[in-house]
C-alpha positions in Angstrom: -13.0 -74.1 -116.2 -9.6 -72.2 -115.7 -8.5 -69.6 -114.0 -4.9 -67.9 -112.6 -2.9 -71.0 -111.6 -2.7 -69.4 -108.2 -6.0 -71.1 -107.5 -5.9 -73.6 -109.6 -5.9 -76.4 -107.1 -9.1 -74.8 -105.4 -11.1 -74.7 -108.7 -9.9 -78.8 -108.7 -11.0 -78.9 -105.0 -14.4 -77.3 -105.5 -15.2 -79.8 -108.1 -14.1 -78.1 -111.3 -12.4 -79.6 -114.0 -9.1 -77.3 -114.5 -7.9 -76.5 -118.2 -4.4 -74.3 -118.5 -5.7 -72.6 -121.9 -6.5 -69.5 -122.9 -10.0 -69.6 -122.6 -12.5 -71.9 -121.9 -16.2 -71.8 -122.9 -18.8 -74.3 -120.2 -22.0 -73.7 -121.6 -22.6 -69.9 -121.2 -19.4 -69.6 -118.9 -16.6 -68.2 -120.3 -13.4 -67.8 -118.3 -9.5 -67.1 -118.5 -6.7 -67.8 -116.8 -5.2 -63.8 -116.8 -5.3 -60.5 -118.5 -3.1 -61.6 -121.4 -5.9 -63.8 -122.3 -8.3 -60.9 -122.8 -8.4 -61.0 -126.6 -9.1 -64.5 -126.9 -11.7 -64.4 -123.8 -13.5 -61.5 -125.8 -13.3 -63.5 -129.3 -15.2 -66.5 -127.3 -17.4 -63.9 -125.7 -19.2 -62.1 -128.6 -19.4 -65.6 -130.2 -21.5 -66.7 -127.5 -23.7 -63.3 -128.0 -23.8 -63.6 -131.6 -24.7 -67.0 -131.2 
């Protein structure tokens, strides 16, 4: 998972296993670390819909 490095260390406490990248894809979870990262969160997105 990421997420905006201002919680990073409670996304490590809760179990998660942190990545500092633009997007990561868990399954059918997609997440991003901050709006700069939209485009490539979108990309990841619709390739998971297209499938």
């Amino acid at each position: 998972i990421t997420g905006s490095p201002g919680i990073k260390d409670d996304l490590i406490n809760a179990g998660g296993l942190y990545e500092d990248a633009s997007v990561v894809v868990d399954r059918n979870h997609v997440s991003s670390r901050k709006p700069d990262d939209l485009p490539d969160f979108c990309r990841e997105l619709i390739r998971l819909m297209i499938g």
